[in-house]
C-alpha positions in Angstrom: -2.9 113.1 -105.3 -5.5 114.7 -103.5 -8.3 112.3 -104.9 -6.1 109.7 -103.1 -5.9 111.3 -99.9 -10.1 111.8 -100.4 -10.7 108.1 -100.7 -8.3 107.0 -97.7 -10.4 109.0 -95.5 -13.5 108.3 -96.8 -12.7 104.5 -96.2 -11.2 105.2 -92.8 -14.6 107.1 -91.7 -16.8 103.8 -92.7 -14.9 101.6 -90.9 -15.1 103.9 -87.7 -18.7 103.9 -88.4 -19.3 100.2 -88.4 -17.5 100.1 -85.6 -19.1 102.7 -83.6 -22.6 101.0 -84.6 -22.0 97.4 -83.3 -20.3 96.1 -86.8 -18.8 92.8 -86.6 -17.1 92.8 -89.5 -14.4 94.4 -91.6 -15.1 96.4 -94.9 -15.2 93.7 -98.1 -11.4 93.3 -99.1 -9.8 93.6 -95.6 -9.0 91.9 -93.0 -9.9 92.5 -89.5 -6.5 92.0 -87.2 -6.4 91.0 -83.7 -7.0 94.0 -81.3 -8.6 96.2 -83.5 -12.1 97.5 -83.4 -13.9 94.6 -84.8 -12.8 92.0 -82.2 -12.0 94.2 -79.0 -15.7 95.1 -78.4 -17.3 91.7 -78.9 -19.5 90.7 -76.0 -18.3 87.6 -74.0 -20.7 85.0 -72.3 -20.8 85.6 -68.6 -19.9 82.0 -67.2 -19.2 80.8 -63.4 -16.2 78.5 -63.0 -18.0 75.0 -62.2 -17.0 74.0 -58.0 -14.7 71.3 -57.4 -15.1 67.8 -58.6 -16.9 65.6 -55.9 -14.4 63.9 -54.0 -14.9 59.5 -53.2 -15.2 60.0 -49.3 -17.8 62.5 -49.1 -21.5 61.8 -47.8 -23.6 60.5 -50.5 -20.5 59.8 -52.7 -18.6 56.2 -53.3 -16.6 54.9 -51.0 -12.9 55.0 -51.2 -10.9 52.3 -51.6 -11.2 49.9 -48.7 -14.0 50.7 -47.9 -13.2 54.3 -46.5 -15.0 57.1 -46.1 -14.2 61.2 -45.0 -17.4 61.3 -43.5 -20.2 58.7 -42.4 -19.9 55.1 -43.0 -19.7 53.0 -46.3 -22.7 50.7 -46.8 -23.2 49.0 -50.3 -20.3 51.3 -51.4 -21.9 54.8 -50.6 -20.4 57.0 -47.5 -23.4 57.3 -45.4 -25.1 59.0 -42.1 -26.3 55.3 -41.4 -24.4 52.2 -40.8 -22.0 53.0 -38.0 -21.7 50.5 -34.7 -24.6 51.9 -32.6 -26.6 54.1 -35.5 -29.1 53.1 -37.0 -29.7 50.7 -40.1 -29.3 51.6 -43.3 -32.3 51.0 -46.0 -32.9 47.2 -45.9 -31.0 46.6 -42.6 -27.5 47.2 -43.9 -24.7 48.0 -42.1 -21.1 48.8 -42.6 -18.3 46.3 -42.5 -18.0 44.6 -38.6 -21.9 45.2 -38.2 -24.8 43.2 -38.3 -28.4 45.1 -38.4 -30.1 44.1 -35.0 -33.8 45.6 -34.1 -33.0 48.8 -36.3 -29.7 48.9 -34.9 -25.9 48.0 -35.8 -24.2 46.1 -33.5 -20.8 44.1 -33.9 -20.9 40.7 -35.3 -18.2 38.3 -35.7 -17.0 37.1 -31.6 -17.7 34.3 -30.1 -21.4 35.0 -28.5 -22.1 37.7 -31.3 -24.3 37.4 -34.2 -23.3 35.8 -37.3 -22.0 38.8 -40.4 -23.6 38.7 -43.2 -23.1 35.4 -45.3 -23.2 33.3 -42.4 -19.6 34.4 -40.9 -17.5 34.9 -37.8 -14.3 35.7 -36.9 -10.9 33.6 -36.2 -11.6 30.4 -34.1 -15.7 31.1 -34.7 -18.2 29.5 -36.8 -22.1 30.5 -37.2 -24.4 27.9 -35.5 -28.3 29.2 -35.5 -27.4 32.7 -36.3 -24.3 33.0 -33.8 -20.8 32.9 -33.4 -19.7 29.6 -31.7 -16.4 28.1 -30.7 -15.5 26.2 -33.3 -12.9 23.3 -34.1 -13.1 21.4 -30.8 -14.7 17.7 -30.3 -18.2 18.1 -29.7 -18.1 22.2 -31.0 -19.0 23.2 -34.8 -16.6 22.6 -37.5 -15.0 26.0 -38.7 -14.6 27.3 -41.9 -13.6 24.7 -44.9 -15.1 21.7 -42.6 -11.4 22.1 -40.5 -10.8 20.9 -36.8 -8.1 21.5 -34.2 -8.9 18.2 -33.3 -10.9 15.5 -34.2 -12.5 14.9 -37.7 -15.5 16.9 -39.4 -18.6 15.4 -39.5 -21.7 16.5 -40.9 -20.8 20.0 -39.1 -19.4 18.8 -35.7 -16.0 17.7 -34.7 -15.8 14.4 -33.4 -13.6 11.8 -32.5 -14.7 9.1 -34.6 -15.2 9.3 -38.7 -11.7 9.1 -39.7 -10.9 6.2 -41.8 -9.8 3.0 -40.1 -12.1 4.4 -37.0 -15.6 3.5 -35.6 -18.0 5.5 -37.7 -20.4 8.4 -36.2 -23.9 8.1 -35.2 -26.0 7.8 -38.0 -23.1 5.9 -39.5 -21.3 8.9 -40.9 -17.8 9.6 -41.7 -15.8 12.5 -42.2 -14.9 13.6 -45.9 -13.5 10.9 -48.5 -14.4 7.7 -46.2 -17.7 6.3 -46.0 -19.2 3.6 -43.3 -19.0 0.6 -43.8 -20.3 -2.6 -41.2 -19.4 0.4 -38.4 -16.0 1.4 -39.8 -15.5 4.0 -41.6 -13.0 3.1 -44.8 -11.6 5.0 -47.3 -13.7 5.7 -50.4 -13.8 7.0 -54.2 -10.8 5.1 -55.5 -10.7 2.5 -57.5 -11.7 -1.0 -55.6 -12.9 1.3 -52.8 -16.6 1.7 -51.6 -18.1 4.6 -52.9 -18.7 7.7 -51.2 -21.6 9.8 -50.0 -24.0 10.0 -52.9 -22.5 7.2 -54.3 -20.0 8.8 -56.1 -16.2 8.1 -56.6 -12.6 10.1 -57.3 -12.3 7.6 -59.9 -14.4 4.7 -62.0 -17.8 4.7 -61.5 -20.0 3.3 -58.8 -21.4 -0.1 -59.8 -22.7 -1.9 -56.8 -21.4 0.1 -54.4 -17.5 0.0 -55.5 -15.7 2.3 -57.5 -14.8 0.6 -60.7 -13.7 1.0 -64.0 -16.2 -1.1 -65.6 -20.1 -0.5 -65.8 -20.6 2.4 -68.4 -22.2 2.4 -71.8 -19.8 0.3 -74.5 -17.7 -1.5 -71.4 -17.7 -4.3 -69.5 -19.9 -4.9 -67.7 -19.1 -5.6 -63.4 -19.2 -8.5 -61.2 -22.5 -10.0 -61.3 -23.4 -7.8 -64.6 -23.8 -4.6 -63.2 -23.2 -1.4 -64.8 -23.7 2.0 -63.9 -25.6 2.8 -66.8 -27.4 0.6 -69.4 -28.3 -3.1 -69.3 -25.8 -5.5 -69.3 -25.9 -8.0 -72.7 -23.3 -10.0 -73.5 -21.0 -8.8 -71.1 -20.8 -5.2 -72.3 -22.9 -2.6 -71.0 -25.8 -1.6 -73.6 -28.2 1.3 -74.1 -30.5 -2.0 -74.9 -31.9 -4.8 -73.9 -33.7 -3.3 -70.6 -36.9 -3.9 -69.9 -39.4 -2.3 -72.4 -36.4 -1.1 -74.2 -35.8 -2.4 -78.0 -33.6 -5.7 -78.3 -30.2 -5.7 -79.0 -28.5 -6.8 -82.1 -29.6 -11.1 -82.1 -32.5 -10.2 -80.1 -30.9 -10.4 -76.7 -31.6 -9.0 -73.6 -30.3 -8.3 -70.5 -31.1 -10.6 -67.4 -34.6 -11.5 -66.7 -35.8 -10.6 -70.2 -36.7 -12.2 -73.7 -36.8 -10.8 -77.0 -40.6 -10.7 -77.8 -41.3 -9.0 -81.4 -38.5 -6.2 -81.0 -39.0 -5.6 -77.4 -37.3 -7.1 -74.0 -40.1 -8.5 -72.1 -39.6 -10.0 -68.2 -39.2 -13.5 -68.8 -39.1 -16.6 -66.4 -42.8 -16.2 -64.8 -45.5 -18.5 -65.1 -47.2 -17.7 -68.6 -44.5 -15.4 -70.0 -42.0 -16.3 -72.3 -38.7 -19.0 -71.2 -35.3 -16.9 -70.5 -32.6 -18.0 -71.9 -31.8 -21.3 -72.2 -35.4 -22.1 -71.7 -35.2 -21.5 -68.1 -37.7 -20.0 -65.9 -38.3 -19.5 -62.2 -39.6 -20.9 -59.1 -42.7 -23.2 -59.7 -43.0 -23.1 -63.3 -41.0 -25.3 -66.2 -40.6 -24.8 -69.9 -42.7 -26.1 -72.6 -42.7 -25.0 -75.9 -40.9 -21.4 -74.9 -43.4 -20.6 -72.4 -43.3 -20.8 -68.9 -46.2 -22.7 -67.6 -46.9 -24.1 -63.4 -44.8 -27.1 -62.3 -44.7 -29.4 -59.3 -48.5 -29.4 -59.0 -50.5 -33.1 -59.3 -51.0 -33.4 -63.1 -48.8 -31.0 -64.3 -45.1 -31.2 -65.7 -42.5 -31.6 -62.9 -40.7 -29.0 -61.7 -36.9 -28.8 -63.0 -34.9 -31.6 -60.9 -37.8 -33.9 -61.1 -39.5 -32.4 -58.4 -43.0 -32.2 -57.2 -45.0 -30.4 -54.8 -46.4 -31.7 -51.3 -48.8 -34.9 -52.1 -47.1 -35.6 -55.2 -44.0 -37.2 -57.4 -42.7 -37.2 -60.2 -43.5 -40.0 -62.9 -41.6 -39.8 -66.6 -41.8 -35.8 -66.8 -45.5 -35.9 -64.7 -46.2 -35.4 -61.3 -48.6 -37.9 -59.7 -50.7 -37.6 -57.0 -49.3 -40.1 -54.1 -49.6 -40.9 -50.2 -53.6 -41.2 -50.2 -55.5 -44.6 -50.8 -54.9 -46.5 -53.6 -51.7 -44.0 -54.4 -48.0 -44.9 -54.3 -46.2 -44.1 -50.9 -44.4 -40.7 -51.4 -41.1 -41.6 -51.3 -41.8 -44.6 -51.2 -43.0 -44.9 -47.7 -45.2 -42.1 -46.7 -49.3 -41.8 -46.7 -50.9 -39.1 -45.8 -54.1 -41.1 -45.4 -53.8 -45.3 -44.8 -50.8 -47.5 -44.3 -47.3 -48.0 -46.9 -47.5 -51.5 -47.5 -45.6 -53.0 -50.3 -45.2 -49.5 -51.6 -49.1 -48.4 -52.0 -51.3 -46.4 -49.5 -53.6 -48.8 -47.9 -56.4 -49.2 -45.5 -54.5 -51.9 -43.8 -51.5 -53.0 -42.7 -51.6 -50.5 -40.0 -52.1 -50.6 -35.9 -55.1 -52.2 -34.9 -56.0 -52.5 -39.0 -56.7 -55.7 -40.7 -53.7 -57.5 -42.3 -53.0 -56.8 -45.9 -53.2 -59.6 -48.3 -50.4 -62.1 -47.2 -50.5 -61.3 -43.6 -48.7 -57.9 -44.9 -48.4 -55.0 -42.0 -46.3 -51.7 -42.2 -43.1 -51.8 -41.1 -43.6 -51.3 -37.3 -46.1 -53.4 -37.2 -46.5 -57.5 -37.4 -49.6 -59.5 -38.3 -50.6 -61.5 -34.9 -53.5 -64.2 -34.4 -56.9 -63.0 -35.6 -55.0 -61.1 -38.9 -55.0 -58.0 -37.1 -51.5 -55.7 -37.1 -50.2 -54.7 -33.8 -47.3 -52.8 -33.0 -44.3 -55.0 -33.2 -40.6 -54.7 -31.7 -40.3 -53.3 -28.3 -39.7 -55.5 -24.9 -42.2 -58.0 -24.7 -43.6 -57.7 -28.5 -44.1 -60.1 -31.1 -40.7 -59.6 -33.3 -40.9 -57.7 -36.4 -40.3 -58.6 -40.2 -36.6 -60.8 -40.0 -37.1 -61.4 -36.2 -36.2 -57.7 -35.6 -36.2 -56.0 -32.4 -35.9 -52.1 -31.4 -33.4 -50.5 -28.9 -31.1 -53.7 -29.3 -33.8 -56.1 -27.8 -33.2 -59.4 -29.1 -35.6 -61.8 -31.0 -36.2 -65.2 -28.5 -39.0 -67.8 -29.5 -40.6 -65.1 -31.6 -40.6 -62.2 -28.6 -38.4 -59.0 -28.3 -36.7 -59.8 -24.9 -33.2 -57.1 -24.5 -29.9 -58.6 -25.3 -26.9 -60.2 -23.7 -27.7 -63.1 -21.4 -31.4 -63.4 -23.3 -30.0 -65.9 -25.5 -29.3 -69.5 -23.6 -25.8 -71.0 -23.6 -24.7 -72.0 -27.4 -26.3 -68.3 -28.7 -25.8 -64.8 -28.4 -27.6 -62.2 -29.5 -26.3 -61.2 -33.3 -28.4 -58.4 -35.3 -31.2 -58.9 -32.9 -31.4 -62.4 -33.2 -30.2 -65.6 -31.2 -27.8 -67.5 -33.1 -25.0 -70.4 -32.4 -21.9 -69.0 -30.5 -19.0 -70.5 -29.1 -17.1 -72.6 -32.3 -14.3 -71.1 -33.9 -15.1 -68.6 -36.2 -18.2 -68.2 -34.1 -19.1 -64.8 -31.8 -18.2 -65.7 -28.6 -21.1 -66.7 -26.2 -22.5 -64.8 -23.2 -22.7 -66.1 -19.6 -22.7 -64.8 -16.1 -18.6 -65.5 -15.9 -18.6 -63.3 -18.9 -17.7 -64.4 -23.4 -16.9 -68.1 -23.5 -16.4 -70.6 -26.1 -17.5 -73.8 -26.7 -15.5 -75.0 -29.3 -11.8 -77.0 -27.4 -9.1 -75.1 -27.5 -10.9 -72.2 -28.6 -10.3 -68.4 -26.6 -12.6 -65.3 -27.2 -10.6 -62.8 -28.7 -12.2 -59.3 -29.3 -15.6 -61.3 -29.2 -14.5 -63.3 -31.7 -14.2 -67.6 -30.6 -10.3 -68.6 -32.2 -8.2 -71.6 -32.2 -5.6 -71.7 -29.7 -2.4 -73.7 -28.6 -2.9 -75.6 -31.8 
């Protein structure tokens, strides 16, 4: 029994030794318990409770929601000693909301007469024009924001009284949104069947000649007139072939103005390119043998039409030089050099010019004594060809006198001429009592000489 007790205390004295000499544990086989010796004189960390969180608001701390601030003045979301309406400007001349940074300083922007905010805006009824706040919305005053007027119609930035559709159309022929100028009017545009807009652009179809349509794009139909918007128009559909210096489409065709030419649309229809289709080609040249060569010219092909150039016609397919010497007459009666007699150019026949063969003179002209040609037809001229006379004159004993009471009793002047009046079924004659006939019992009637009273 008293070997127990011995023990006890011998085990009680170690553990009041290792406790006393900064033990930290518990003899092997026991367990220290909470509030013994072991764990009531451990040393604890000396530690400061950490302040306060920062609160939003503060100086140098985020703004609060909207924008607000405890302290200072929020500027690119941080509470600030900078910023405010008359302080200074923050770093890179910012300011708070309401202000505008003006020679280092923030003043109020927004008014009409104050500076524009930042982005370019101003308050109610305000728009920015050069950096200020103007009236906006009136006719003649900036447009305000979203292009809107109190009266009038926006355009390009100013609200006037004209650019609505069905109205005259601004200077500079401009119109207001979704209507575009058109001979001085402006009309609505961007539908379909409507003129394009600005840009030429459209709500719906595609622009193709200046109308919105819904033809003209690649694998459609082509427009009026074989437009499209994009690609070349061949065979009535729009292609992404057949342009110029583009490959040929399928059968080797091309789109207007070109020819297929070993895999390749080449222009067409010039003098010395290839014919365009059909084998035509354009102004001044013809097609022979599928290229286009120079018509109309003397000794070339003619021209389609069988036409010629100046100083030539055309003669089976060939144009032939004519109106000089020794030349037909161009046209059949005109020289440029000699006289047209009996449809060649010669070096008679004319005024004052020896008589052709046969006593033969142009036809103003008529071959008098000495075989010379002189000027025929007028008063108190030798009649013309078929006793002809000009301005009505009429042909007596081979002289142009005028008509009417030229012609002695039993005549009158018909076509020019003297010939027998007065029978029936005769033109009635002319004398000083006025139409008579010769013929008894015989009246003029509409200058005609009938039988009367039977």
């Amino acid at each position: 029994m008293r070997s127990r007790l011995g023990l006890l205390s011998f085990a009680l004295t170690l553990s009041f030794v290792a406790a006393a000499c900064g033990g930290d544990s518990a003899p092997a086989g026991t367990d220290a318990a909470p509030g013994d010796a072991a764990s009531r004189d451990v040393a604890l960390p000396d530690v400061t409770p950490p302040p306060p969180d920062a609160q939003c608001g503060d100086l140098g701390q985020t703004c609060c929601p909207g924008a607000a601030c405890a302290a200072g003045t929020c500027v690119a979301g941080v509470c600030q000693t900078c910023g405010d309406l008359g302080a200074a400007c923050c770093a890179g001349n910012a300011c708070g909301a309401g202000g505008v940074c003006v020679a280092g300083s923030c003043v109020a922007c927004g008014p009409v007469g104050s500076p524009c905010c930042a982005g370019g805006s101003c308050g109610a009824g305000a728009a920015c024009v050069a950096g200020t706040c103007e009236t906006c919305g009136a006719p003649g005053s900036a447009c305000c924001a979203g292009n809107t007027c109190t009266a009038g119609n926006c355009v390009a930035g100013t609200c006037q009284t004209c650019g609505a559709p069905g109205s005259a159309c601004c200077a500079g022929a401009t119109c207001a949104a979704g209507a575009a100028c058109v001979a001085g009017t402006c009309q609505t545009c961007g539908g379909l069947g409507a003129v394009c807009c600005a840009g030429n652009t459209c709500t719906a179809g595609n622009c193709v000649s200046g109308l919105c349509q819904d033809c003209g794009t690649l694998g459609v139909a082509c427009c009026a007139g074989g437009a499209c918007a994009t690609g070349t128009c061949v065979g009535n559909l729009c292609l992404d072939c057949g342009a110029l210096g583009a490959a040929c489409c399928p059968g080797n065709a091309c789109g207007a103005g070109a020819a297929c030419v070993g895999g390749s649309c080449v222009a067409c229809g010039a003098a010395g390119g290839p014919c365009c289709a059909g084998g035509s080609c354009g102004a001044g040249a013809a097609c022979l043998a599928g290229t286009c060569q120079p018509c109309g010219v003397a000794g070339g092909v003619c021209c389609p039409g069988g036409t010629c150039g100046t100083g030539a016609e055309c003669v089976a397919g060939s144009c032939q030089v004519c109106g000089v010497l020794g030349t037909s007459c161009c046209g059949g009666t005109t020289c440029t050099t000699g006289s047209c007699v009996g449809g060649l150019c010669q070096a008679c026949g004319g005024a004052g010019q020896t008589c052709c063969p046969g006593g033969a003179c142009d036809a103003a002209n008529v071959c008098a004594a000495g075989g010379i040609c002189t000027h025929c037809g007028s008063g108190g001229e030798a009649c013309c060809a078929a006793n002809t006379c000009a301005a009505a004159g009429c042909c007596v004993t081979g002289f142009c006198t005028p008509g009417g009471s030229a012609c002695t009793i039993g005549g009158t002047c018909t076509a020019g001429s003297c010939g027998t009046c007065g029978g029936v079924g005769q033109p009635c004659c002319t004398s000083p009592a006025g139409p008579t006939c010769t013929a008894p019992s015989a009246q003029c009637v509409a200058g005609q000489c009938v039988q009367c009273g039977g």
